[in-house]
C-alpha positions as CSV (number, residue, x, y, z in Angstrom):
1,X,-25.7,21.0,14.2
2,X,-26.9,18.7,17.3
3,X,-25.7,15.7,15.3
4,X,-23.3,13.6,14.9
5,X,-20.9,11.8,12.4
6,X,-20.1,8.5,14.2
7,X,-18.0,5.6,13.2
8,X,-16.8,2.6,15.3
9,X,-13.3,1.3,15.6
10,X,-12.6,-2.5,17.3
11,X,-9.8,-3.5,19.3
12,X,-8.3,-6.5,20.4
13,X,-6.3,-6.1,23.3
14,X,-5.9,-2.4,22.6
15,X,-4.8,-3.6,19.1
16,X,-7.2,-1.9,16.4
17,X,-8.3,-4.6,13.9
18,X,-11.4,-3.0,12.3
19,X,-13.1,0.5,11.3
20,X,-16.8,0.8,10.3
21,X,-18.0,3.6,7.7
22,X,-18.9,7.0,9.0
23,X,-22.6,7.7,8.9
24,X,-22.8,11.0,8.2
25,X,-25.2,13.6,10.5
26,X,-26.5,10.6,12.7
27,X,-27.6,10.0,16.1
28,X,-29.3,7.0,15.3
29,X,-26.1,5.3,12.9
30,X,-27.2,1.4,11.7
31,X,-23.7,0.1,10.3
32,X,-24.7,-4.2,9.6
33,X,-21.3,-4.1,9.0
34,X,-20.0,-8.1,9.9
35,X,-16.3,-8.9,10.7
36,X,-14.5,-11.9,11.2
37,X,-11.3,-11.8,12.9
38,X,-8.7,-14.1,13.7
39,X,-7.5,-14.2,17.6
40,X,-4.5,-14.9,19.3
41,X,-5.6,-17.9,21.7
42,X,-4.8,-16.1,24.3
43,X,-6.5,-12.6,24.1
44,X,-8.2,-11.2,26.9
45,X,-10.8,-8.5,25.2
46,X,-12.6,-6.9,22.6
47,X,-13.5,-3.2,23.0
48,X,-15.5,-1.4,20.5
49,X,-15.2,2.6,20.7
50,X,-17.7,4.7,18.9
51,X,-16.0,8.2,17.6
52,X,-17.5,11.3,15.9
53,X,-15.3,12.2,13.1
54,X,-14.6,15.9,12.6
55,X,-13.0,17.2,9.1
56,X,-11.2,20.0,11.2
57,X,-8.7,18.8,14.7
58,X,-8.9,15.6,16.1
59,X,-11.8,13.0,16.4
60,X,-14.1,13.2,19.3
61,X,-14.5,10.0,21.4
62,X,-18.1,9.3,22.6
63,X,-17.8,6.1,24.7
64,X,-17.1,2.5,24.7
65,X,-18.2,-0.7,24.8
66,X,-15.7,-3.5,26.2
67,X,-15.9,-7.3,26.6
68,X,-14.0,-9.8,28.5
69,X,-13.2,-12.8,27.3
70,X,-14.2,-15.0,29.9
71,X,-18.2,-12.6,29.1
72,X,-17.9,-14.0,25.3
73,X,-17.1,-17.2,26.0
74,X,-20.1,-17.6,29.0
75,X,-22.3,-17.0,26.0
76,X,-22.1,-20.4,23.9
77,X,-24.6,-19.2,21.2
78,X,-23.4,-15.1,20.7
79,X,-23.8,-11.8,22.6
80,X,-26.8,-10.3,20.7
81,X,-27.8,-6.9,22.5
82,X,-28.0,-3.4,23.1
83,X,-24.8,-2.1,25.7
84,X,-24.7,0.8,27.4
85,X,-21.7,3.1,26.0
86,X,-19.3,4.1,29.3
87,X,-16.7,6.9,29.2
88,X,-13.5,6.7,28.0
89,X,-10.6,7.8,30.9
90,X,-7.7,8.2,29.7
91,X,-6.3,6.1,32.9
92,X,-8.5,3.1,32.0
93,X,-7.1,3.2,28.7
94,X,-3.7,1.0,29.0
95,X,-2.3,-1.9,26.9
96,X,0.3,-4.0,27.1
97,X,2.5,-6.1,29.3
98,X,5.2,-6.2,31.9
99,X,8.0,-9.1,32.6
100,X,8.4,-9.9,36.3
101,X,10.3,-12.0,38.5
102,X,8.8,-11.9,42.6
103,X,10.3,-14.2,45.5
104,X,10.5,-14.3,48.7
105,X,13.6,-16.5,50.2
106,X,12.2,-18.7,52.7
107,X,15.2,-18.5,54.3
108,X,16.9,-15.5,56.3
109,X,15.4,-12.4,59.0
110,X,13.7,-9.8,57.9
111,X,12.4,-11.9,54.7
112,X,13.1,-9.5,52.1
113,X,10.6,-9.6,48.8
114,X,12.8,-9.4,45.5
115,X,10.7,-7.8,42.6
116,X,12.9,-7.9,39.6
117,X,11.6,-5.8,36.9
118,X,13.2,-7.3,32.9
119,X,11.2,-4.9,30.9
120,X,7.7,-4.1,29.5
121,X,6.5,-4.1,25.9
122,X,3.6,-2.8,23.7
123,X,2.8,0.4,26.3
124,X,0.4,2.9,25.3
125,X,1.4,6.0,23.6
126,X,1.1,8.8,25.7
127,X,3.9,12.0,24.3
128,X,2.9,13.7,20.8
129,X,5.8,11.7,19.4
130,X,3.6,8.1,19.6
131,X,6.1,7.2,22.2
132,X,6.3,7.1,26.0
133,X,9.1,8.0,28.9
134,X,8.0,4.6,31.3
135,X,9.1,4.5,34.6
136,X,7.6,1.7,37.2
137,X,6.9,2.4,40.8
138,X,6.8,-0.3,43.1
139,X,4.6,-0.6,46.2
140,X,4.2,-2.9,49.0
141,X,3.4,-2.8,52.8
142,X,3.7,1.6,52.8
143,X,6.7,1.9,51.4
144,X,7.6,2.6,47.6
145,X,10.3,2.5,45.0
146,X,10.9,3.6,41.7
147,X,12.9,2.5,38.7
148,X,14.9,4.5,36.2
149,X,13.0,6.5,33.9
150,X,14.2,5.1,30.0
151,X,13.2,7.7,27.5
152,X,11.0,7.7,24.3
153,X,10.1,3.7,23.9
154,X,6.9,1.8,24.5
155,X,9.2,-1.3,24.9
156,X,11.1,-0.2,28.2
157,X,14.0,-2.5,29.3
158,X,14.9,-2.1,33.2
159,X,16.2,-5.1,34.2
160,X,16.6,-3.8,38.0
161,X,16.0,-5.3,41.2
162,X,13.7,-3.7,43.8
163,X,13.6,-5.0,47.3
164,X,11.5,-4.5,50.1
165,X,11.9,-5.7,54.1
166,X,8.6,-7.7,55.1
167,X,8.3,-7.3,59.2
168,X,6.5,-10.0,60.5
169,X,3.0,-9.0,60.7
170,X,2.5,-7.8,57.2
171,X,2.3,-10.6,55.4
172,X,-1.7,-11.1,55.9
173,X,-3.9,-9.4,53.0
174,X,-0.7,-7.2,52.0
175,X,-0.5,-6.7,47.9
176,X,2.4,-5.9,45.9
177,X,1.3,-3.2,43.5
178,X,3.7,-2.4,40.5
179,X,2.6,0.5,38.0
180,X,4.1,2.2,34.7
181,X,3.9,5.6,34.3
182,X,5.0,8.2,31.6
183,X,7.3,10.6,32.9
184,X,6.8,14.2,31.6
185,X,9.1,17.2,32.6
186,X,5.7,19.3,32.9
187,X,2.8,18.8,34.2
188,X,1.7,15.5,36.0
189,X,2.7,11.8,35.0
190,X,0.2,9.6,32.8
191,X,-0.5,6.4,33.8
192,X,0.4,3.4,31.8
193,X,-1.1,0.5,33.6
194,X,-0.9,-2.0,37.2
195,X,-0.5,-5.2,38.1
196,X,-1.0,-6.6,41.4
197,X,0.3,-9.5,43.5
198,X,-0.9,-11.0,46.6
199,X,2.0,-11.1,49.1
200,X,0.7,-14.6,50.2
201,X,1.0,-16.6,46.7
202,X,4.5,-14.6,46.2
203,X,5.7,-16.5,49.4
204,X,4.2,-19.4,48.6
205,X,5.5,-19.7,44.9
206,X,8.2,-17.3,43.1
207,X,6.1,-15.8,40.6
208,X,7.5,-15.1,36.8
209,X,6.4,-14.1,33.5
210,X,4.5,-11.4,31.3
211,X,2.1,-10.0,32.7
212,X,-0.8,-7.9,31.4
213,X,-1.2,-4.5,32.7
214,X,-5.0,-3.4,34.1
215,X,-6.6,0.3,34.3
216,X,-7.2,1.6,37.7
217,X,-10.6,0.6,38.7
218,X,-13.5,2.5,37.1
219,X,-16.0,5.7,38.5
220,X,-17.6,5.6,35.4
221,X,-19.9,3.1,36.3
222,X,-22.8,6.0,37.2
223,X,-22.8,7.2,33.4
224,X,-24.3,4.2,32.2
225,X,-26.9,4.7,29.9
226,X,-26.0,8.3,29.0
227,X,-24.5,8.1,26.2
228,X,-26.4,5.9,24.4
229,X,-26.1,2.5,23.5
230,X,-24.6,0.1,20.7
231,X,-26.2,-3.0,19.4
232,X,-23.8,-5.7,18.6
233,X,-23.4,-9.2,18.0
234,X,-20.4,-11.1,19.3
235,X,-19.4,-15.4,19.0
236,X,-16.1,-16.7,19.5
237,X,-15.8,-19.7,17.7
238,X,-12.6,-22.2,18.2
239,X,-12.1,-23.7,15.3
240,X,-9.7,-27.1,15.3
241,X,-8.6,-26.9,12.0
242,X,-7.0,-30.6,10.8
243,X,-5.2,-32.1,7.9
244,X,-7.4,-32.3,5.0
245,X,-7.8,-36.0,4.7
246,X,-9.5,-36.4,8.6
247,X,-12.5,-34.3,6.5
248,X,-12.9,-36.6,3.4
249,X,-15.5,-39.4,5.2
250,X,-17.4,-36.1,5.7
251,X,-17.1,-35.0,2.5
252,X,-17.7,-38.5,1.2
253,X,-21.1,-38.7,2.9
254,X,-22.5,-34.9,2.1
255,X,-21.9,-35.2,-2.0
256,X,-23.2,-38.9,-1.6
257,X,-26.5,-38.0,-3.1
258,X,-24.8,-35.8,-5.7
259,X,-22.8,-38.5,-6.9
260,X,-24.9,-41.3,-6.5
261,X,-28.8,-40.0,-7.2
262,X,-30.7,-43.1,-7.9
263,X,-30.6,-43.8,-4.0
264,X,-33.5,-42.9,-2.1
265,X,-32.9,-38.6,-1.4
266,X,-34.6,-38.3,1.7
267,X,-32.0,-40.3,4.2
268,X,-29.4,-38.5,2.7
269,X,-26.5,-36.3,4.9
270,X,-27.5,-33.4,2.9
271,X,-31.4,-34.2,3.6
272,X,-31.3,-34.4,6.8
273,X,-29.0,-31.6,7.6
274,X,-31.9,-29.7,5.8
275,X,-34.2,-30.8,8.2
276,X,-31.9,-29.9,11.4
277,X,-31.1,-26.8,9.9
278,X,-33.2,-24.3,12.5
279,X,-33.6,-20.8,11.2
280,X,-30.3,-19.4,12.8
281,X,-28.0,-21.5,12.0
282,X,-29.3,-22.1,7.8
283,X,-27.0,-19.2,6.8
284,X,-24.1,-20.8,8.4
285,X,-24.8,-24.2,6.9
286,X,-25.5,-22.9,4.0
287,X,-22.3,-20.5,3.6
288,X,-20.1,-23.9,4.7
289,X,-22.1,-26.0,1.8
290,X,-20.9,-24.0,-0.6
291,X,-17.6,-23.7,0.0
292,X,-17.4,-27.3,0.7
293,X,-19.2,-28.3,-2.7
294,X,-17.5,-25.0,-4.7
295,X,-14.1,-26.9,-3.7
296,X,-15.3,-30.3,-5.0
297,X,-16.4,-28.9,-8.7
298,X,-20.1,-29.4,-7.7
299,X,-21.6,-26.4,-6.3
300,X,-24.1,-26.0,-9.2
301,X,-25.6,-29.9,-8.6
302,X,-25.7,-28.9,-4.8
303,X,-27.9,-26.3,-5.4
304,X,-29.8,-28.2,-8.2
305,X,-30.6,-30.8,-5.4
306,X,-30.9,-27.8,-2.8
307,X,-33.8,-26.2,-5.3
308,X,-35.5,-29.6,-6.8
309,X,-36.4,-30.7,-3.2
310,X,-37.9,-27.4,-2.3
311,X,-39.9,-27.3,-5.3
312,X,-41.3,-30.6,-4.9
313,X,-42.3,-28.9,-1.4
314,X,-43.9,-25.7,-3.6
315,X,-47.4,-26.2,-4.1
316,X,-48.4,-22.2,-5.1
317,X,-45.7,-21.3,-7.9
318,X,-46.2,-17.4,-5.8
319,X,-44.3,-17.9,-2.9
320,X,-41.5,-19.8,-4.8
321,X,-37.8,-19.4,-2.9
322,X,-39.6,-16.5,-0.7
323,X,-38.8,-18.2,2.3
324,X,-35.2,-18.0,4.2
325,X,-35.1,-22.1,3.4
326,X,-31.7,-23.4,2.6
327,X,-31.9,-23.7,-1.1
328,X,-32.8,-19.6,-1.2
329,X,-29.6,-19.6,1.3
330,X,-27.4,-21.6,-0.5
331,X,-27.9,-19.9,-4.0
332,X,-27.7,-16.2,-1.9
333,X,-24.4,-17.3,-0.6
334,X,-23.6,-19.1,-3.9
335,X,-24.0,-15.4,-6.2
336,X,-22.1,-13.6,-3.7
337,X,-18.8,-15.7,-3.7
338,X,-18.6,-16.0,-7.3
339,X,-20.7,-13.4,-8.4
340,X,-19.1,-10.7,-6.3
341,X,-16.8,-9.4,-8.9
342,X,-19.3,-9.4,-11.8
343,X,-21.6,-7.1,-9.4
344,X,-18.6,-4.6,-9.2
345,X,-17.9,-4.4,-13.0
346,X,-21.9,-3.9,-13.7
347,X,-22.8,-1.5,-10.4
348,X,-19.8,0.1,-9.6
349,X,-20.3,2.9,-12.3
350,X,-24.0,3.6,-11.7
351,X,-23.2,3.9,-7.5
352,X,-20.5,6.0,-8.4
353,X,-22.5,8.5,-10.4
354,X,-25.2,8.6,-7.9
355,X,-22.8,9.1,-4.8
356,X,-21.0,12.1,-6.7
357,X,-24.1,13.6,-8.2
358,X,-26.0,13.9,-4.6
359,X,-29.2,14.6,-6.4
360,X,-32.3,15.1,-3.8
361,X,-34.9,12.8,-4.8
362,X,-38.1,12.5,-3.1
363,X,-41.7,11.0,-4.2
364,X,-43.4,10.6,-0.4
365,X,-44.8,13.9,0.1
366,X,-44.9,13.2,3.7
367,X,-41.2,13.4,3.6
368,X,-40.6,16.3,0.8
369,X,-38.8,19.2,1.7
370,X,-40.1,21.9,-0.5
371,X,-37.0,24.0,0.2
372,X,-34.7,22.5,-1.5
373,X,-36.0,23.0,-4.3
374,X,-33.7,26.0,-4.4
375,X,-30.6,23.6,-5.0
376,X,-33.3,22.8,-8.1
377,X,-34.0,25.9,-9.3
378,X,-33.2,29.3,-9.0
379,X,-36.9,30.6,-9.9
380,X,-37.6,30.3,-6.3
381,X,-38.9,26.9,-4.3
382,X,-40.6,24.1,-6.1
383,X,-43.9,22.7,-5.6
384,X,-44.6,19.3,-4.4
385,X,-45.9,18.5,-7.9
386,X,-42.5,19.5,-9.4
387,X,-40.5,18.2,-7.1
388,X,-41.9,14.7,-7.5
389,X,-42.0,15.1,-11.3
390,X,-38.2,16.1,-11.0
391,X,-37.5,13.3,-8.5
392,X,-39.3,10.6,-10.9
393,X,-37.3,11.7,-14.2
394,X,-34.1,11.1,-11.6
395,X,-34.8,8.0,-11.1
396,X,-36.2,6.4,-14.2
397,X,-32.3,8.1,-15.8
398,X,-30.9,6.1,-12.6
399,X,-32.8,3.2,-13.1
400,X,-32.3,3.0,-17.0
401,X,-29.1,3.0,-16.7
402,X,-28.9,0.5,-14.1
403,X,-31.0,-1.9,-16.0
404,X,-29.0,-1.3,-19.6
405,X,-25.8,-2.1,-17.3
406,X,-27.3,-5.8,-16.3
407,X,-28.6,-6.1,-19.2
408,X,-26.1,-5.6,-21.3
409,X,-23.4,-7.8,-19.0
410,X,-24.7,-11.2,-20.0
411,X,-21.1,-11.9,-21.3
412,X,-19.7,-10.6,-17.9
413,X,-21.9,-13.3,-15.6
414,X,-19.5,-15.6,-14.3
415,X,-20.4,-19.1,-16.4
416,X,-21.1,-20.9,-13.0
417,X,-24.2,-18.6,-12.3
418,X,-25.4,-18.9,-15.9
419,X,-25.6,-22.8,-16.0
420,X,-26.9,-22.8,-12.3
421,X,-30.0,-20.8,-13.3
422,X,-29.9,-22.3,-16.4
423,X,-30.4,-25.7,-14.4
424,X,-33.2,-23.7,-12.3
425,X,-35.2,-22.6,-15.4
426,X,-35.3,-26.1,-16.3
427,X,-36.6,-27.7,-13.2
428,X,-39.1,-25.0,-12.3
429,X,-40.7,-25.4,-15.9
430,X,-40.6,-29.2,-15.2
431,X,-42.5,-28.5,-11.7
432,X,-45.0,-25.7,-13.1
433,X,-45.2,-27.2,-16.8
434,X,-48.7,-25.5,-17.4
435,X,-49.2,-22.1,-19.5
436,X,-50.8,-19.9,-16.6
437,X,-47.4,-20.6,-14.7
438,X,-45.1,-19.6,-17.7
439,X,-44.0,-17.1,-16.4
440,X,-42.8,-18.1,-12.8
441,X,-39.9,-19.8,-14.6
442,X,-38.4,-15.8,-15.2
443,X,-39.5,-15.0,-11.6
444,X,-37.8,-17.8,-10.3
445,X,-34.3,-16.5,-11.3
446,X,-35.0,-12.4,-11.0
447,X,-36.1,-13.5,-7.7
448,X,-32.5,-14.2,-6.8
449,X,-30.6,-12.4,-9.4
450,X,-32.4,-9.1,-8.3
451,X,-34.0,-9.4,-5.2
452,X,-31.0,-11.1,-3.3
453,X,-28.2,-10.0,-5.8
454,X,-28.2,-6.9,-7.3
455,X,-31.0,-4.7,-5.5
456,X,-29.5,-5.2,-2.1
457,X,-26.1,-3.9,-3.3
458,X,-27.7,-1.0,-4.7
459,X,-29.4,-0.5,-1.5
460,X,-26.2,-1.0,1.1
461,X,-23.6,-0.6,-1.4
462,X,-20.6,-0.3,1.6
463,X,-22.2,-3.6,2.3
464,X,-21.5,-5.2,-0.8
465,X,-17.6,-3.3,-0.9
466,X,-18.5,-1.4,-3.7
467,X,-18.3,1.8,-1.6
468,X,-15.4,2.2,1.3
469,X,-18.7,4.6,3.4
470,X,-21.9,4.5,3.7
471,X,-24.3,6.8,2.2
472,X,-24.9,10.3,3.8
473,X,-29.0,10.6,4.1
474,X,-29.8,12.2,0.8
475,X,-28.0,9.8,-1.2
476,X,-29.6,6.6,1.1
477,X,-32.6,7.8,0.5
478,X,-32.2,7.8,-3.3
479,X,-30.2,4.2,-3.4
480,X,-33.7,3.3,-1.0
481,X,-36.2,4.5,-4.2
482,X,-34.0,2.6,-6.6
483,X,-33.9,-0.7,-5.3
484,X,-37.4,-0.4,-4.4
């Protein structure tokens, strides 16, 4: 059909951890799906391969995206960029590690190199029955031995000694090169992965341990480019996590103005981290506020300080709590953690319906196809007239319903975000007491309750977990009209 149905799958140290949505018939997929993930101290990279599901055989792999831990952490502040895609080699793609134990005895002629190989664990699966036959071949100054080959395991255990004579001369830039492969009775061997040692730092040092194993080094570095690109954004965060009293001065000082609000409010913590706040980091602070304050019983007077100081800021009632400030952070991030299962009972229906029903709705005629009116009608195709009439009474059923399901769920709204915008109400009619502004106290609330709540869900419902995929095109474009 010259598209594509793509979907992305991450992997830590060629363990998978995450799977987008499919977007269906795509070249062009946007996913905004975020993931936070909790690493091993010690992991050495995140890949991210892009696939095109297929209903019928196996999934086709379009390329990859890989990052080195030591690339992450050289950027303090996040990878945020568009990566070329490279091949996918089979040979490149190895995991796991091996156990080793190399010496050289300083004493006794020839010096002989000892490579003891213990075992291996985690190996890629390479035989239909998600197992491997490993063997490892061991290679140093020409010459080359092998081990026994142990059958069906990804968690090989040799524990044999391989030893090689070092003549004199050959101890200069000579490596010692040990690889896994798969054994198969026919056809050629699958590789498993290398490691290699310098012969100098073996001589100097008996080296033992796990060890990770590495792909051969890649050709594919000339397909850059071709097979498109994948914007992501990447920060490794270390987190030293102590008891909870080390955090209570903190939390002392941040409610201070909470507790105590007859001191002055603006050399307060929470002022002034409002101030530093730059425009990147006010979702973070925010999200972090919350659950700080949500955890102390006194999440709703955050925000009622959060909102009082920005309307005191507010001098045209119009372009109240438009801006990404904290306060308009702070109550987003606020509805979301405890509104998140209220949005589920009221939406979850309605999304359903529209998801299942895959009605074509259109009202740009720029963007109408006339021909499907067909799927319409069987009188033949439709007129733009009628399809925009039929596309309208879609909508307004849609949009009815939607409505009648918020409306009616006043019961359902978590009693946090009722007295919280109960509390809003009140301080916006204290701000804009006169009758022109009567009505921004309603705006004030829809503003958040709609515009950051529920119309986004409807827009991205995957987003919002009320779907496990995204929307194929027709039915994004519909979920587009409706929470316009």
């Amino acid at each position: 059909s010259g598209s594509s149905d793509p979907y992305c799958v991450v992997k830590v140290d060629n363990e998978v951890v995450a799977r987008t949505a499919t977007v269906w018939k795509s070249l062009n997929p946007f996913w905004g799906e975020e993931y936070t993930l909790r690493l091993p101290r010690g992991f050495h990279s995140l890949a991210i391969y892009v696939l095109d599901e297929d209903t019928i055989g196996q999934d086709d792999v379009i390329g990859k995206v890989s990052l080195s831990r030591q690339q992450i952490l050289a950027e303090p502040r996040g990878i945020d960029s568009w990566l070329n895609l490279v091949p996918v080699v089979p040979d490149e793609e190895v995991q796991g590690e091996i156990h080793l134990e190399l010496q050289v005895p300083q004493q006794g002629h020839p010096r002989v190199l000892r490579c003891h190989l213990i075992k291996a664990r985690d190996l890629a699966p390479r035989d239909s029955s998600g197992t491997s036959d490993p063997f490892a071949r061991v290679s140093c100054c020409g010459h080359t031995l092998e081990t026994a080959v142990i059958k069906k395991t990804r968690f090989p255990h040799w524990d044999e000694v391989l030893e090689f004579e070092l003549a004199e001369g050959e101890l200069g830039e000579a490596v010692l090169s040990v690889e896994l492969w798969d054994w198969d009775i026919v056809g050629k061997n699958d590789f498993l992965g290398r490691v290699e040692f310098p012969l100098e730092t073996i001589c100097a040092t008996p080296t033992k341990g796990w060890f990770q194993l590495l792909p051969f080094p890649s050709a594919a570095e000339n397909l850059r480019g071709q097979l498109g690109a994948l914007r992501l954004t990447v920060r490794l965060v270390e987190d030293r996590v102590l008891p909870p009293h080390y955090y209570q001065p903190l939390i002392q000082l941040l409610t201070e103005p909470i507790l105590c609000p007859d001191q002055s409010p603006t050399g307060t913590a929470l002022a002034i981290l409002e101030e530093a706040a730059s425009g990147e980091s006010r979702q973070d602070v925010a999200t972090k506020l919350v659950k700080i304050f949500l955890g102390q019983g006194l999440a709703v007077p955050l925000l009622d300080y959060l909102t009082t100081r920005e309307l005191a800021r507010t001098m045209d009632p119009n372009t109240l709590f438009r801006s990404n400030s904290l306060a308009s952070k702070s109550v987003e991030q606020f509805m979301k953690v405890v509104g998140l299962p209220y949005l589920h009972e009221v939406l979850r229906p309605m999304v359903n319906r529209i998801f299942e029903e895959k009605k074509y709705v259109e009202l740009d005629p720029g963007k109408m196809e006339l021909s499907r009116g067909r799927r319409i009608s069987f009188k033949g195709s439709l007129s733009e007239a009628q399809v925009r009439e039929s596309s309208l009474e879609l909508l307004k059923g849609y949009l009815g319903d939607i409505i009648d399901a918020i409306v009616g769920s006043v019961e359902k709204c978590p009693l946090l975000m009722r007295v919280a915008f109960k509390q809003l109400r009140r301080r916006v009619e204290e701000r804009f007491p006169s009758a022109q502004h009567e009505e921004v106290r309603y705006f004030s609330i829809s503003g958040f309750l709609f515009l950051r709540f529920f119309a986004p869900a409807v827009l991205t419902p995957k987003l919002f977990s009320l779907r496990e995929q995204h929307a194929d095109p027709r039915t994004s474009r519909t979920l587009l009209l409706l929470a316009k």
